[in-house]
MMTF fields as JSON, N, C-alpha, C and O atoms, coordinates in Angstrom:
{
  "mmtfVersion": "1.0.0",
  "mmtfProducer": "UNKNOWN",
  "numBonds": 355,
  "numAtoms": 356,
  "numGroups": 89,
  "numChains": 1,
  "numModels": 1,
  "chainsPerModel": [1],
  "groupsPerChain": [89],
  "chainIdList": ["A"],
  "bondAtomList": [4, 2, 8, 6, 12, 10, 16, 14, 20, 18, 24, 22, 28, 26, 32, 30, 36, 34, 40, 38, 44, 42, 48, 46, 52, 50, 56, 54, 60, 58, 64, 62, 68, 66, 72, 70, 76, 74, 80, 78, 84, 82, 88, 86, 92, 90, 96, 94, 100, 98, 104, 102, 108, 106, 112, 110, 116, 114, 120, 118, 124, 122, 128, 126, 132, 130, 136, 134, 140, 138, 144, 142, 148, 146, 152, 150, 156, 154, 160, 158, 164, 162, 168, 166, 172, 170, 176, 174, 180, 178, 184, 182, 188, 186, 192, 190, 196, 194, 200, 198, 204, 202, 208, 206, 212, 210, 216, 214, 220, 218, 224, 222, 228, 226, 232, 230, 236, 234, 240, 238, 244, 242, 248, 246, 252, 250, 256, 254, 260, 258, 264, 262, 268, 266, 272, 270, 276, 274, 280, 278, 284, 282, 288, 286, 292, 290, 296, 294, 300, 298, 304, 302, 308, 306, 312, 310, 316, 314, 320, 318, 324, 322, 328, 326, 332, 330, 336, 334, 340, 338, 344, 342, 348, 346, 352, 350],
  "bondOrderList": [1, 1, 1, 1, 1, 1, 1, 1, 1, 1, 1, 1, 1, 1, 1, 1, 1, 1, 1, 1, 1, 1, 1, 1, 1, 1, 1, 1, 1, 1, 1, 1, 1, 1, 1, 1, 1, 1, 1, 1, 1, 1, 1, 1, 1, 1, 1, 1, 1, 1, 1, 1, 1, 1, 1, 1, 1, 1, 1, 1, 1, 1, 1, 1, 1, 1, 1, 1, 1, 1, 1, 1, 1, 1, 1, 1, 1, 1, 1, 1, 1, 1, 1, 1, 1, 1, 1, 1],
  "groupList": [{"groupName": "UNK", "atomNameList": ["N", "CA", "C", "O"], "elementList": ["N", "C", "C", "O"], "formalChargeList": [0, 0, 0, 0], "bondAtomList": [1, 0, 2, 1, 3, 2], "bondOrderList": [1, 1, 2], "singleLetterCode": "X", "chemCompType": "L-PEPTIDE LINKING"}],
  "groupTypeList": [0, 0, 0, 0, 0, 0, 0, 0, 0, 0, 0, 0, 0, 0, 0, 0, 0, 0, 0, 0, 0, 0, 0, 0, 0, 0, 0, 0, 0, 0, 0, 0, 0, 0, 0, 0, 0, 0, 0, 0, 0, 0, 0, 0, 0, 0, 0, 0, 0, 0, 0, 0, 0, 0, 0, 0, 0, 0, 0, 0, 0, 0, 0, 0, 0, 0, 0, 0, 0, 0, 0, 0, 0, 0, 0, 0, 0, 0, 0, 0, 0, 0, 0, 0, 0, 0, 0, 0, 0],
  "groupIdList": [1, 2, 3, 4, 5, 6, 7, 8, 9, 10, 11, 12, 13, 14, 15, 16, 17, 18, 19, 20, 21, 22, 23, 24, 25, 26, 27, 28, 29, 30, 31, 32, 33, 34, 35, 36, 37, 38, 39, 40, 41, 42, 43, 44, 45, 46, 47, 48, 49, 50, 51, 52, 53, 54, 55, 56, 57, 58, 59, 60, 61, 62, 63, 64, 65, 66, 67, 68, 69, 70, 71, 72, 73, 74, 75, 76, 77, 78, 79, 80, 81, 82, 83, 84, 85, 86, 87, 88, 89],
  "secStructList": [7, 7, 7, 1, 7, 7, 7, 7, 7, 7, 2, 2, 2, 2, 2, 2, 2, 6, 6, 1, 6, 6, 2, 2, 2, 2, 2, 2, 2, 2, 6, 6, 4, 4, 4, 1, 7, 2, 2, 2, 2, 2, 2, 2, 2, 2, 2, 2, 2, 2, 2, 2, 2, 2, 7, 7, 2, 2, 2, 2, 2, 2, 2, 2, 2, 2, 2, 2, 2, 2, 2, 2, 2, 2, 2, 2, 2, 2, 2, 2, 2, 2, 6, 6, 1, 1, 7, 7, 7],
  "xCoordList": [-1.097, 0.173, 0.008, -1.132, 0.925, 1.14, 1.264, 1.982, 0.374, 0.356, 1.886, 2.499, 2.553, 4.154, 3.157, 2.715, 2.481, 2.448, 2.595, 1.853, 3.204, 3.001, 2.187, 2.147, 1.51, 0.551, 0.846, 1.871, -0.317, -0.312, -1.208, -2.134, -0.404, -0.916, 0.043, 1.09, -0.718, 0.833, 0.475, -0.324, 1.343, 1.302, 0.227, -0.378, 0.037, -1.277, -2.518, -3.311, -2.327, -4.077, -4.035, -4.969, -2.685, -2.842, -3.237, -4.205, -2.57, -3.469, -4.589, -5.243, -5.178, -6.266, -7.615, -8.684, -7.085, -7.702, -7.845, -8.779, -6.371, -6.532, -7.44, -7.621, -8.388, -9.657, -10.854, -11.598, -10.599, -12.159, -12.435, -11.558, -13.597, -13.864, -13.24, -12.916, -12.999, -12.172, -10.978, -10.597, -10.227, -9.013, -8.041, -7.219, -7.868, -7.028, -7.324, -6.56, -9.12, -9.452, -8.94, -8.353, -9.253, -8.927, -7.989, -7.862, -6.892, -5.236, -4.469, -3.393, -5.078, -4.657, -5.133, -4.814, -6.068, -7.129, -6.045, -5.833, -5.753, -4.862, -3.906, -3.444, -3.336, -1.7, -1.618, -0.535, -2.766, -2.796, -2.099, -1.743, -1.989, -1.36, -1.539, -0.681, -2.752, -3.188, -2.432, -2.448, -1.593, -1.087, 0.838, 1.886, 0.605, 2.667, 2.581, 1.557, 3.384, 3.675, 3.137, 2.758, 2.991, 2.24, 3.031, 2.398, 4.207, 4.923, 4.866, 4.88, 4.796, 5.132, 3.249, 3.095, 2.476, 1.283, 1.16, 0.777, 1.18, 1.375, 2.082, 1.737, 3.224, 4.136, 3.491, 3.671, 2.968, 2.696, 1.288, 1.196, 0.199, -0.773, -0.659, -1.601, 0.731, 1.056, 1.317, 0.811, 2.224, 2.939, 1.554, 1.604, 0.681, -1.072, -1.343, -1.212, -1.774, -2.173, -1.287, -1.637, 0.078, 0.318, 0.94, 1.596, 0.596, 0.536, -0.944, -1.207, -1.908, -3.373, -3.249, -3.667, -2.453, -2.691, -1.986, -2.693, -0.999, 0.01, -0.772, -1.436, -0.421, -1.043, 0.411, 0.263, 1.362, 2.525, 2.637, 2.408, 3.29, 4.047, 4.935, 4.954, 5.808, 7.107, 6.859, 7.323, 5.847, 4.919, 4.713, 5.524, 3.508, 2.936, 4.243, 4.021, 5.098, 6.474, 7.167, 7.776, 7.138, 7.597, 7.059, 7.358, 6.034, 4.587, 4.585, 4.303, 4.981, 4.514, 5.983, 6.008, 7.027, 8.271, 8.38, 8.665, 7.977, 8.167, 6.701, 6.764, 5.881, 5.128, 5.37, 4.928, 6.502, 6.987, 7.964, 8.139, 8.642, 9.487, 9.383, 10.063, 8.427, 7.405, 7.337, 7.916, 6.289, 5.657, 6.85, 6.698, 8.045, 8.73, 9.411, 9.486, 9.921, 10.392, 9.388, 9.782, 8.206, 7.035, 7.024, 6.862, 7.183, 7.811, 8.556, 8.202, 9.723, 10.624, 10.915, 11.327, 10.69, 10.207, 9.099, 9.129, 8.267, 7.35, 8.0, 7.921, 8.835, 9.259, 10.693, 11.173, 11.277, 12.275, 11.59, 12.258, 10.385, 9.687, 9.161, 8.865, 9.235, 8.348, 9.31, 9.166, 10.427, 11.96, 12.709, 13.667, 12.023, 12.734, 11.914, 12.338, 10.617, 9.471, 9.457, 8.889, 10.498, 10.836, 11.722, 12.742, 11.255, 12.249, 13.67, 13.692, 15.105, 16.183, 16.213, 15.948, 16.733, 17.065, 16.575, 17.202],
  "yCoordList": [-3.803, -3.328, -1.905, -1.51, -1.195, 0.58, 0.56, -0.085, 1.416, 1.562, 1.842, 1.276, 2.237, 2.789, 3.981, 3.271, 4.969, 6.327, 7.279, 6.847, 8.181, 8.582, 9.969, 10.641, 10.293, 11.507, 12.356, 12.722, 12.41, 13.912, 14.994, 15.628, 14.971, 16.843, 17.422, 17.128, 18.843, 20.244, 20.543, 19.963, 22.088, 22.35, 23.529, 23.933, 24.061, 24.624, 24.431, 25.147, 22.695, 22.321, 22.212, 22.638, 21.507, 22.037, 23.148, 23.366, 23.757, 25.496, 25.289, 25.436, 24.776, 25.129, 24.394, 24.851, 23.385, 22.216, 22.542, 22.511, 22.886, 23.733, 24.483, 24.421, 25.427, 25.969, 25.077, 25.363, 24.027, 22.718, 22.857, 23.33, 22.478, 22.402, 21.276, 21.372, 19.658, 18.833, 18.348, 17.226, 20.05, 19.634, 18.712, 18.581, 17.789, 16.981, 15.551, 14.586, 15.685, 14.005, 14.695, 14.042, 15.485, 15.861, 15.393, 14.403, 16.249, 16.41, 15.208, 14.991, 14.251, 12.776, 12.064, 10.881, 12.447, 11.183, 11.35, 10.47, 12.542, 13.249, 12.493, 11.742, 12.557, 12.111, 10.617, 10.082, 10.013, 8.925, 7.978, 6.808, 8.926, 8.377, 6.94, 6.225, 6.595, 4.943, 3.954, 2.83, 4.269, 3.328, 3.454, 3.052, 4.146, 4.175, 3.53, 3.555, 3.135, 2.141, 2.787, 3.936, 2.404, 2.713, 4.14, 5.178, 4.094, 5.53, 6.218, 7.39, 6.227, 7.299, 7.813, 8.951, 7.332, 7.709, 8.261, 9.357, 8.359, 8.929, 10.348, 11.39, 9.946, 11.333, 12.102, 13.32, 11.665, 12.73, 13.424, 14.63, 12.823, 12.839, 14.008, 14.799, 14.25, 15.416, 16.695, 17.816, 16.106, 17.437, 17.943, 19.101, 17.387, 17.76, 18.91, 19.99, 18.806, 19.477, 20.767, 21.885, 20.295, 21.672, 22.482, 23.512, 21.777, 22.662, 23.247, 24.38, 22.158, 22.915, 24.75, 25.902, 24.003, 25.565, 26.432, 27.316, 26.484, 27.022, 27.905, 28.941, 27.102, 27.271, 27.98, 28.584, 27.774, 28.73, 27.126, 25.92, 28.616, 27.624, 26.565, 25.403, 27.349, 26.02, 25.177, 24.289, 24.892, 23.562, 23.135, 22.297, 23.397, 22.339, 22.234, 21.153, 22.632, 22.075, 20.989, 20.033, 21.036, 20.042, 19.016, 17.902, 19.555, 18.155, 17.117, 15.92, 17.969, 17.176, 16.163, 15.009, 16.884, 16.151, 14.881, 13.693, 15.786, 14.329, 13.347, 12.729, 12.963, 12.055, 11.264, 10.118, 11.9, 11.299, 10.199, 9.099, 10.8, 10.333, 9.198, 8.172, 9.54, 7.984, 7.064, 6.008, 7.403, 7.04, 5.318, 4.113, 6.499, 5.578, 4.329, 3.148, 5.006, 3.922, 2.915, 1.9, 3.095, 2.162, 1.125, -0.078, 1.593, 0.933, -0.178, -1.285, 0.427, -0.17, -1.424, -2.452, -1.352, -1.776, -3.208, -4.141, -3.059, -3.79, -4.887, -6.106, -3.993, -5.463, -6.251, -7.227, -5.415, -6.299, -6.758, -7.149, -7.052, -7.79, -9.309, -10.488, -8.701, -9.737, -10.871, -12.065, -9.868, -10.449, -11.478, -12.201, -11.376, -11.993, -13.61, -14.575, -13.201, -14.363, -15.648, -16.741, -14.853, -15.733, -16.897, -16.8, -18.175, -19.484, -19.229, -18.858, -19.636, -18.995, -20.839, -21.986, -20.144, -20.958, -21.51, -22.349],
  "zCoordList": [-19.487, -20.009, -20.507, -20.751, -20.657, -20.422, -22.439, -23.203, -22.628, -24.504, -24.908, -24.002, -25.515, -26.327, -26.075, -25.171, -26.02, -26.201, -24.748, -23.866, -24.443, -23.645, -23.791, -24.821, -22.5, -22.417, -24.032, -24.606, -24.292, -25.585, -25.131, -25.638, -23.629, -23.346, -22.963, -22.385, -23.59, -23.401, -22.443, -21.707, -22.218, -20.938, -21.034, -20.041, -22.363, -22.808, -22.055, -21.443, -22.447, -22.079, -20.461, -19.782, -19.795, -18.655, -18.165, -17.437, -18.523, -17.933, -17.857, -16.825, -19.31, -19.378, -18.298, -17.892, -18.159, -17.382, -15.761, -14.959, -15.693, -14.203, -13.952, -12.736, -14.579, -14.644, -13.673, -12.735, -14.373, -14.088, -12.622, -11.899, -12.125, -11.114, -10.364, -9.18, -11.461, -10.797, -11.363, -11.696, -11.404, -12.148, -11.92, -12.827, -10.586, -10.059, -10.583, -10.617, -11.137, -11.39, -13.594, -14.457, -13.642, -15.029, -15.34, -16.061, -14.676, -15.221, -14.905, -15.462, -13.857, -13.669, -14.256, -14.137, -15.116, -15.712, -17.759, -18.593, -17.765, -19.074, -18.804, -19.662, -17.315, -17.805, -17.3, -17.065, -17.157, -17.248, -16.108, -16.246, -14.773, -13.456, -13.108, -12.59, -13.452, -12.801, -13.36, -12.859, -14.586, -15.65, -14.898, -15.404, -13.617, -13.267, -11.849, -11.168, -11.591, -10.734, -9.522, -9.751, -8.317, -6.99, -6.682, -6.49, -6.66, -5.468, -6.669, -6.293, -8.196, -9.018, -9.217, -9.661, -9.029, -9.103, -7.964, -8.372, -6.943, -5.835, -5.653, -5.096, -6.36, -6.186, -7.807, -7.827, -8.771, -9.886, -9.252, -9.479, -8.499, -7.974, -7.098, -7.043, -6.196, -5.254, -6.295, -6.337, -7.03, -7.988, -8.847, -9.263, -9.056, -9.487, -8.848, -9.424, -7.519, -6.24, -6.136, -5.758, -6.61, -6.349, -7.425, -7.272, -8.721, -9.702, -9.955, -10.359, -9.608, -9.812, -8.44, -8.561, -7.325, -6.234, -6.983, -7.466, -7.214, -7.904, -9.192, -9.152, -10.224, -11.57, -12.598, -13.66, -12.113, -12.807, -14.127, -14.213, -15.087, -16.357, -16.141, -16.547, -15.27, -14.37, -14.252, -14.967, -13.133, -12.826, -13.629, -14.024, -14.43, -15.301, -16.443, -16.989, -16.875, -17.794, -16.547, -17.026, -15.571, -14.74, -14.81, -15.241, -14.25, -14.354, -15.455, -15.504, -16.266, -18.178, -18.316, -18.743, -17.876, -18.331, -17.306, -17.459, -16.062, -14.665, -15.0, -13.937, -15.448, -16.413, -17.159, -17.092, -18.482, -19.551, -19.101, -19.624, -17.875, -17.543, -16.712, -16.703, -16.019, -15.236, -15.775, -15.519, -17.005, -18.11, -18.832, -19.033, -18.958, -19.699, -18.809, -19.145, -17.47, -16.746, -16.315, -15.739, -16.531, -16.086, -17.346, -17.141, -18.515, -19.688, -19.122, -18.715, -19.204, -18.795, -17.909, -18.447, -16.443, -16.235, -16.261, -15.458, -17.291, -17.571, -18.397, -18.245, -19.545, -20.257, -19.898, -20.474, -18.621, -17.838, -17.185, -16.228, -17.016, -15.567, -17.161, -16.966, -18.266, -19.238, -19.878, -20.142, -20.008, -20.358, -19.244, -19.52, -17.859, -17.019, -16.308, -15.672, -16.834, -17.208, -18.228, -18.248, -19.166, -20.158, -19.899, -19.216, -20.542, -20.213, -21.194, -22.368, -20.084, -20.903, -21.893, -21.533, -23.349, -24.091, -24.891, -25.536]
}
């Protein structure tokens, strides 16, 4: 099950991370991709790649918000899948 917190990285440390030699296992391992459902780990995994080629501010403020936003519907998600497990009555 996915913690209540989502990622606590800026777009600061992105930058900064983008540096690393394996900034793609870094900045996915930060925003915590393995924890969102199959196609959203996939698609944050692309937007990685090409904010690491890239490296602009845009990106990584994209990157960070399209995460949170994963993040939460994977939430979501989870406890309509827990809520719907439940015996009614």
């Amino acid at each position: 099950m996915i913690s209540e917190k989502t990622p606590t990285i800026t777009v600061e440390a992105l930058l900064y991370f983008r540096e690393e030699a394996d900034a793609l296992r870094v900045i996915t391992d930060k925003l915590r991709v393995k924890e969102m459902g199959p196609a959203d780990h996939i698609r944050t995994k692309h937007e990685v790649k090409a904010f690491v080629a890239s490296g602009s501010l845009a990106a990584a403020e994209a990157l960070l918000k399209a995460a949170t936003t994963r993040h939460a519907a994977q939430r979501e998600r989870e406890r309509l899948a827990q809520r719907a497990e439940r015996p009614m009555g």
